[in-house]
matplotlib code that plots the C-alpha trace (Angstrom):
import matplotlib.pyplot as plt

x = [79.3, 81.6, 79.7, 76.5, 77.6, 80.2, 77.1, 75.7, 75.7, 77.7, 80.2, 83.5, 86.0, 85.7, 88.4, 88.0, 90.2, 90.0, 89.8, 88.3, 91.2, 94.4, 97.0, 98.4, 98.4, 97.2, 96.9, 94.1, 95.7, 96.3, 92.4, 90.8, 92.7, 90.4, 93.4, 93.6, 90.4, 89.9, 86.6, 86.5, 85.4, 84.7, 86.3, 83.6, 84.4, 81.3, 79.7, 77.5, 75.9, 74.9, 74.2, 73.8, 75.3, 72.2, 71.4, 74.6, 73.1, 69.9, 71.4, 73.7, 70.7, 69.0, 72.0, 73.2, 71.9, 72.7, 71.1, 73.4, 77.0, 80.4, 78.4, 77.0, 75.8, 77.7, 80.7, 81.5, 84.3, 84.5, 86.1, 82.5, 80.8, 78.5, 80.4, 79.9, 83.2, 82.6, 84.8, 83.1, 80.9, 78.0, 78.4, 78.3, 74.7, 73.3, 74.3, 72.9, 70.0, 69.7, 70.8, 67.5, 65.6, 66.1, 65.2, 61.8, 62.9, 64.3, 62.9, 66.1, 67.8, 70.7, 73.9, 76.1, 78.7, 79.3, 82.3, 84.6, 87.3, 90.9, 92.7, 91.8, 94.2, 93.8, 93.3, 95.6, 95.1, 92.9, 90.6, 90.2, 86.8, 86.6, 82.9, 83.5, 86.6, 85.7, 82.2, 82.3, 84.8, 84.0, 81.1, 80.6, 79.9, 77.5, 75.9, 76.2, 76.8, 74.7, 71.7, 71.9, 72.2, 69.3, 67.5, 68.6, 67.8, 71.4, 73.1, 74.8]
y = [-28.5, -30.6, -33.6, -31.6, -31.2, -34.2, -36.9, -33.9, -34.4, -32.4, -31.7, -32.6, -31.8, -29.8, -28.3, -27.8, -24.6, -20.9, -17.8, -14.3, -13.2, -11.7, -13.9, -15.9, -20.0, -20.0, -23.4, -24.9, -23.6, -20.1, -19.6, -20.7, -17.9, -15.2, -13.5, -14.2, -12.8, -16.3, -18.2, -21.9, -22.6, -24.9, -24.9, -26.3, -27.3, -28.1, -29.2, -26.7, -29.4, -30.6, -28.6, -24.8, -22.0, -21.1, -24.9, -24.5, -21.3, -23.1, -25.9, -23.5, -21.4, -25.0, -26.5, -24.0, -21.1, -18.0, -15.4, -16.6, -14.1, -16.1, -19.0, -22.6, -24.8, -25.0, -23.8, -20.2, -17.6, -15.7, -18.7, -20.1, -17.1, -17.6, -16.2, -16.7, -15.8, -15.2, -15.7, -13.3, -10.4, -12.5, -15.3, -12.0, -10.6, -14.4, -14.4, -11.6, -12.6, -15.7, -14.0, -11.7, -14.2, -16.8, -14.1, -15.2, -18.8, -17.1, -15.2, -13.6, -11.3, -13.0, -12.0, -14.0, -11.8, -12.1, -10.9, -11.3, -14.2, -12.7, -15.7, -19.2, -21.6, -25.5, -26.5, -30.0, -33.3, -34.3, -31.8, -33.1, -35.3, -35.3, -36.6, -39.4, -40.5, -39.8, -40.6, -43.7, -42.9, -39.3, -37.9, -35.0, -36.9, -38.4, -36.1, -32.9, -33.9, -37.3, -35.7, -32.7, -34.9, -37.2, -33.8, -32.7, -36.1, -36.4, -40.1, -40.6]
z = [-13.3, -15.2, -14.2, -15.9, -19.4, -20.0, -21.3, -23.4, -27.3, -29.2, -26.4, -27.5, -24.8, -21.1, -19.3, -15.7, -14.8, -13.7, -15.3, -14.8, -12.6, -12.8, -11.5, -14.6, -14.3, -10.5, -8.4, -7.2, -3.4, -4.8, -6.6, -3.2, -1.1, -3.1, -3.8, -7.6, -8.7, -10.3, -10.5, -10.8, -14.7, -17.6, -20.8, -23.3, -27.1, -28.5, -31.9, -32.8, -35.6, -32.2, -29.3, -29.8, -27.2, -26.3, -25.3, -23.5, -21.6, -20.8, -18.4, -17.1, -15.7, -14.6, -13.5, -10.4, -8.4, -10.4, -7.4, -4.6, -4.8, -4.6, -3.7, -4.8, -2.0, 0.5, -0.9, -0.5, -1.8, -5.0, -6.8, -6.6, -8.1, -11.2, -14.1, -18.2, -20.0, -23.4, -26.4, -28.7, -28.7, -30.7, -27.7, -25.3, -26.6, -26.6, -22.4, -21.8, -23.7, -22.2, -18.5, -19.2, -20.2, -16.8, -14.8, -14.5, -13.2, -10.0, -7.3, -6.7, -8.8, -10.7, -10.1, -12.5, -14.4, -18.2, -19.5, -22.1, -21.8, -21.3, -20.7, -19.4, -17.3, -16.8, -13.5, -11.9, -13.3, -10.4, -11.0, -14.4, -15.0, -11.3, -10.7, -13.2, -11.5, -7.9, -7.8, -5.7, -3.1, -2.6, -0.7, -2.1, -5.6, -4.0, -1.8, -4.0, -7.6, -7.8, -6.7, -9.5, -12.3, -11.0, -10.9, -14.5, -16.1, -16.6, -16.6, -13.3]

ax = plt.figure().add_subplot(projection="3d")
ax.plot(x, y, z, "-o")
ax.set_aspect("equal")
plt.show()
């Protein structure tokens, strides 16, 4: 998902990390267990001159499959579930608004979970701007990742 929002204006900075579990500053190792509660998540500082949260929300719901539980492709696990974590209660009420409102792109019911942000944790350097710096020597760039930009209309 990093890959999806990086080339959009207004974004400033993205994070890849975990949050939404209980284990404080988890590895990469520790998240994929299941045992931390953690899902695998973006940070996003964002110009809102630019790009509003609820252009945000939109390419969220077009960029992954909100109806499939702990799962995106073929990547499976509750570190893989669909989650919004929300910093305030006015960024709360737009998700759910925008969660009600994507309901009738999907023929499934969506099962993403929007909660409140307790705390959020940075995940290893190599994680960091991963598509960007592995998207020539890694097949799943290319396979996976190329393919949803191309789909999105987002530079590759």
């Amino acid at each position: 998902m990093e890959a999806v929002f990086q080339n959009l204006p207004g974004i400033t900075k993205i994070t890849s990390g975990f949050a939404g579990g209980t284990t404080a500053n988890p590895t990469y190792d520790q998240v994929c267990t299941g045992r931390t509660g953690h899902a695998e998540v973006l940070q996003i500082t964002y110009d809102p001159a630019k790009v509003s949260y609820n252009q945000l929300l939109d390419l969220f719901w077009r960029a992954h499959d909100p109806t499939t539980l702990n799962r995106q492709g073929a990547d499976s696990g509750t570190q893989y579930r669909s989650i919004i974590l929300t910093a305030t209660p006015e960024q709360a009420t737009q998700a759910e608004a925008s969660k009600k409102k994507a309901t009738a792109q999907f023929p499934d019911p969506i099962v993403t979970e929007i909660k409140p942000l307790v705390a959020f944790y940075p995940a290893e350097n190599y994680h960091q701007n991963y598509y960007n710096e592995n998207k020539d020597k890694n097949p799943y760039c290319q396979v996976v990742i190329a393919p949803k930009l191309k789909k999105l209309g987002l530079p590759q």
